[in-house]
C-alpha positions as CSV (number, residue, x, y, z in Angstrom):
1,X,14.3,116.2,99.7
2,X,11.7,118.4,101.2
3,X,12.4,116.7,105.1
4,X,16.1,117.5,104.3
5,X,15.7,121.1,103.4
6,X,13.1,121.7,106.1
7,X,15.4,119.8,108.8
8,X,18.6,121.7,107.6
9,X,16.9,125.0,107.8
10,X,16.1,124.4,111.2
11,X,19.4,123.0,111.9
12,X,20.8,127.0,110.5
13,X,18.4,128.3,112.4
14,X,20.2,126.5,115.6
15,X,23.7,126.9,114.5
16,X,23.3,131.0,114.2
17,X,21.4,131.2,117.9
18,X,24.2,129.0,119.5
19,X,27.3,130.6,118.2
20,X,25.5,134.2,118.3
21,X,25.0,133.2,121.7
22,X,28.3,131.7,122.4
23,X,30.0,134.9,120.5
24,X,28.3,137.4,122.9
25,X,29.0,135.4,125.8
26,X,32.8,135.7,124.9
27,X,32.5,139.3,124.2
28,X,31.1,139.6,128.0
29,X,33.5,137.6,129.2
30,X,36.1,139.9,127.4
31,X,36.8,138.4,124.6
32,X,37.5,141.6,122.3
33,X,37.3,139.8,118.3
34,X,39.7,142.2,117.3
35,X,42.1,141.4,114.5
36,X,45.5,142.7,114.4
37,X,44.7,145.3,111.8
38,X,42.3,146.9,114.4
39,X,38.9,146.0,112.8
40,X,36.6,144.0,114.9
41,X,34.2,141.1,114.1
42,X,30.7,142.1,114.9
43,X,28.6,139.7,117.1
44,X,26.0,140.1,114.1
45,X,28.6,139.2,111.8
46,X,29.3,136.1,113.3
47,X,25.6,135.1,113.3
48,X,25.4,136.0,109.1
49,X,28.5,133.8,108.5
50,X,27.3,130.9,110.5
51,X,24.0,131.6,108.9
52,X,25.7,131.7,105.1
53,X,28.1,128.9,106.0
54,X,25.4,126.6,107.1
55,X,22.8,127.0,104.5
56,X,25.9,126.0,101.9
57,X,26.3,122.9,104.0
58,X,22.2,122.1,103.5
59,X,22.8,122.6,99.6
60,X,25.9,120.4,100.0
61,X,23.5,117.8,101.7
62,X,20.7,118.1,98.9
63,X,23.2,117.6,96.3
64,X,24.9,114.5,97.5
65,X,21.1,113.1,98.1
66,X,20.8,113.8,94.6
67,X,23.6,112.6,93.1
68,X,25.4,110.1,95.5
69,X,24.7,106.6,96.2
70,X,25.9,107.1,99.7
71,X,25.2,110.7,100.7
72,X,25.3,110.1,104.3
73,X,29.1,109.0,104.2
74,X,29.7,111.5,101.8
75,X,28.6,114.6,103.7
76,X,30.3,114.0,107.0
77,X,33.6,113.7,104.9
78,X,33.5,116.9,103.0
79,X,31.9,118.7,105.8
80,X,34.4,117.6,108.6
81,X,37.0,118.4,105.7
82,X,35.9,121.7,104.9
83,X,35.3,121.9,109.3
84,X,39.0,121.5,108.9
85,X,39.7,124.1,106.6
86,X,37.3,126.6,107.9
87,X,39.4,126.3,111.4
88,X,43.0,128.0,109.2
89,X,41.6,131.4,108.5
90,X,41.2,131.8,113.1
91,X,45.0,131.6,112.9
92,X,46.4,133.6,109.9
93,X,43.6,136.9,111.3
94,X,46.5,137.8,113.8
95,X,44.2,138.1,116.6
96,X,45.0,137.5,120.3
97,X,44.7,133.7,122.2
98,X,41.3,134.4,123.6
99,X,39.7,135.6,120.1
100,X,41.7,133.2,118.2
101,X,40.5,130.7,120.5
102,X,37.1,131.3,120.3
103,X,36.5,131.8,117.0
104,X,38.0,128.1,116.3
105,X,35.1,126.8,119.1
106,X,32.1,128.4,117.4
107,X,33.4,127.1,114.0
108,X,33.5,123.7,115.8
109,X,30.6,124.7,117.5
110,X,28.4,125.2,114.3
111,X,29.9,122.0,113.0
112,X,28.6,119.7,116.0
113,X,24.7,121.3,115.3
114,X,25.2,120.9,111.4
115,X,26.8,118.0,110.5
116,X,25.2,115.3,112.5
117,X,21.7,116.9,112.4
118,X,22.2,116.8,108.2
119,X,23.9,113.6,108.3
120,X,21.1,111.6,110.7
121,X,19.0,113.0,107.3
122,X,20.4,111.9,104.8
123,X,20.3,108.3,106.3
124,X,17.8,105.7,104.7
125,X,14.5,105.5,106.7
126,X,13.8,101.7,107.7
127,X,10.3,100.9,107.6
């Protein structure tokens, strides 16, 4: 339990630095995250979501070791369902191509660190 909480923190941890990252480079690349009602996501926003978002998915993981007899298989179904999910809010926001666009790919993004790093954990270790 303590590996999987140690690994999923650090998986977070990598999640928040690659979409923060891949967030600013979209701003710079003009990419404007502005939603039809004129409010615009924050570059630090994005990072606390992914941050929030990803720590759910470690308790996700820690409750499936817990309580499943196959947490592995498990996980990567709710996660890539809830992946799914998390990609409909993107579309109904009302924002332009580009920041719709974009804010699908760093939800996908955050998915590809997360759920294989959590998954490969939750795995039984052969000796």
């Amino acid at each position: 339990m303590r590996r999987l909480v140690g690994v999923g923190a650090l998986a977070t941890l990598a999640a928040v630095v690659v979409t923060t990252l891949g967030a600013a480079l979209a701003r710079t690349a003009g990419v404007d995250f502005e939603l039809s009602d004129g409010e615009v996501i924050p570059v630090a926003g994005i990072s606390v979501v992914t941050g929030f978002f990803s720590l759910v998915g470690v308790v996700i993981a820690v409750a499936l070791l817990r309580w499943s007899a196959r947490p592995a298989e498990r996980f990567v179904w709710t996660t890539v369902s809830l992946t799914a999910l998390s990609l409909i809010p993107p579309f109904l926001a009302e924002a332009d191509a580009a920041t719709t666009a974009t804010l699908v790919g760093l939800h996908l993004l955050a998915a590809a660190v997360m759920i294989p790093t959590l998954a490969r954990s939750l795995r039984p270790r052969i000796m």
